[in-house]
N, C-alpha and C positions, 0 to 999 in steps of 0.2 A: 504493500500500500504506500503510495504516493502521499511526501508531504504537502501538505494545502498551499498554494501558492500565497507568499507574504507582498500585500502591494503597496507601495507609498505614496501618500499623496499627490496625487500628480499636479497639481495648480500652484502649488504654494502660498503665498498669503496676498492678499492685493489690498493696499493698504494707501491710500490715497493722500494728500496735502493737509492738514488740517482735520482728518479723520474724526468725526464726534460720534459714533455710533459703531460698534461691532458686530457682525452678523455671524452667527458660529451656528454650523450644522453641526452634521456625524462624522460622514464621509461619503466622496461623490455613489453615484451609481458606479452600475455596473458600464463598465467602456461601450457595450453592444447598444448600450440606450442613449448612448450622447448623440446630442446634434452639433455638439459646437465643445470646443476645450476651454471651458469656464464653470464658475462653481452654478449649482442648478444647471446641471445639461440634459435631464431626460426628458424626455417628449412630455409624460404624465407628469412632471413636478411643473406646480402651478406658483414659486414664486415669481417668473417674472412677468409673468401674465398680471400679478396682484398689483406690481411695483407701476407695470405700463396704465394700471387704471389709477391708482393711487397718486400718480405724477403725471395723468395724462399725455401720455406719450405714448407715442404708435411706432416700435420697430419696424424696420422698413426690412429687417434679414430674420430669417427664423432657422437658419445653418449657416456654419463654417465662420471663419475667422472675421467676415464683418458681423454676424452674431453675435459674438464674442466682446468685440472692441465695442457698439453701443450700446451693449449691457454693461459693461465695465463704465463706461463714459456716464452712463444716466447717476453711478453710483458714485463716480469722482465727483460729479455737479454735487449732488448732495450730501458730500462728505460721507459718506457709504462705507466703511470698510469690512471687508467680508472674508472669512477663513473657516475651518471647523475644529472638533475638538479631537479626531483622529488624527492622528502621524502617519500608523501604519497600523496593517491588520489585517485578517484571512478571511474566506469567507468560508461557510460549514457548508454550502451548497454551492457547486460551480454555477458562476454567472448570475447567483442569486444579485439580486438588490437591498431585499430586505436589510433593514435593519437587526435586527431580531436574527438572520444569519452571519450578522458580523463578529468575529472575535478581534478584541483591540492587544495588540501588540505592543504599541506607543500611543501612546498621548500627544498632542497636538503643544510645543509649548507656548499656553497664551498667556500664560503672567510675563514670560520674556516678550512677548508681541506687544503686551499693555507698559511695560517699565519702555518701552524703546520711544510708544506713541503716547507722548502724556495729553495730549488731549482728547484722547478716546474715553467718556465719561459713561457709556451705555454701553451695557450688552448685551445682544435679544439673540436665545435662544429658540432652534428651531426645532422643537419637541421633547417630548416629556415619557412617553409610552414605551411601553416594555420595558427589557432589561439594560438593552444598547441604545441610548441615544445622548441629544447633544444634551439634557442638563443633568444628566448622572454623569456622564463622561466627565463635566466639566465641573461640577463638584466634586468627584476626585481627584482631578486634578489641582484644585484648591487645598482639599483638604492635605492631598501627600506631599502640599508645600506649606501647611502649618497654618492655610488661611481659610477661617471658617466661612460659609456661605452661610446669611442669613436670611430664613424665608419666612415672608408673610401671613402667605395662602397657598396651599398645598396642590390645588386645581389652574391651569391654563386662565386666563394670565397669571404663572405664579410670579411674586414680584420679590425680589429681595435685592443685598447689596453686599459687599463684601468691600475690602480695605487694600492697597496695593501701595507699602511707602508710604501709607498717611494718605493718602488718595483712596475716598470712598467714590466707586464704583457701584451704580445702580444695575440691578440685571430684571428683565421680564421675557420667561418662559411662557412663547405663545405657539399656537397650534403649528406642528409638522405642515410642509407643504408637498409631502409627498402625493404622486398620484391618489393614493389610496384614502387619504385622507381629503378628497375632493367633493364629499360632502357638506365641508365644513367652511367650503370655501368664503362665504359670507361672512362666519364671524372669524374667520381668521383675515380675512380682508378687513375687519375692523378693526381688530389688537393691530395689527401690523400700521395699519395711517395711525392707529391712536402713539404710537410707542416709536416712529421711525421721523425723520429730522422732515421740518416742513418742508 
């Protein structure tokens, strides 16, 4: 038996001029669902679909590297910065996507991302369900650097804040934008304008 193939992040962080808001997944799909080599590339994940109503704007590419470049652009204008909290990790089912088929290998490191960008004041995590995703990921990633997360409310938008260097950091865990979760689309269409930079 064959060990699970280990994959690393492939985008890396994109972390824009004046950055005031951080956007932390999991970790991308699977490669066979991308349309474009940027963070959300599968056909079924509906955040930039939310991002172009929320800022009305109309993509003029829906593949390939201009795809890519005015998605990234819509998120440099509004100070957007976007990474996840995976490094590296396997999946328990070839070609799966799932979450919930990820095992995480590394961790993603964003306290070195947040000490490098001190004006990144927000965090919006993008999902909360199951075992694997971005705000357990990312509260242990706090926590196995000594820095507690403190949460409000236990349910989507959950709202806390944690400390980095005397820098309090606000975070709000709001609904997954995975395909699957595209019955929610509405009210995650409303955390998301409520919690992301005018």
């Amino acid at each position: 038996m064959t060990a699970p193939e280990i994959e690393i992040h492939p985008f890396g962080n994109f972390i824009p001029a004046k950055a005031t808001h951080l956007v932390l997944g999991s970790f991308p799909t699977h490669k066979r669902h991308w349309q474009f080599k940027t963070f959300y590339p599968g056909r079924a994940n509906f955040f930039w679909r939310m991002l172009a109503e929320i800022y009305s704007v109309k993509f003029q590419h829906t593949k390939g590297e201009e795809a890519a470049h005015e998605r990234l652009q819509l998120c440099a204008d509004k100070r957007i910065a976007l990474s996840d909290t995976i490094y590296s990790c396997s999946r328990k089912v070839a070609g799966s996507s799932k979450d919930s088929d990820l095992v995480v290998v590394e961790k993603m490191n964003v306290l070195k991302l947040l000490r490098e960008n001190p004006s990144i004041q927000t965090v919006i995590l993008t999902g909360s369900s199951g075992k694997v995703n971005a705000h357990t990921v990312f509260a242990e990633h706090l926590s196995q650097n000594n820095i507690v997360l403190k949460v409000l409310q236990s349910k989507p938008p959950i709202e806390g804040s944690f400390i980095v260097d005397g820098r309090v950091i606000t975070t709000h865990t709001l609904y997954s934008t995975s395909g699957l979760n595209i019955g929610r689309y509405k009210q995650a269409l409303e955390q998301y304008r409520s919690h992301l930079p005018k």
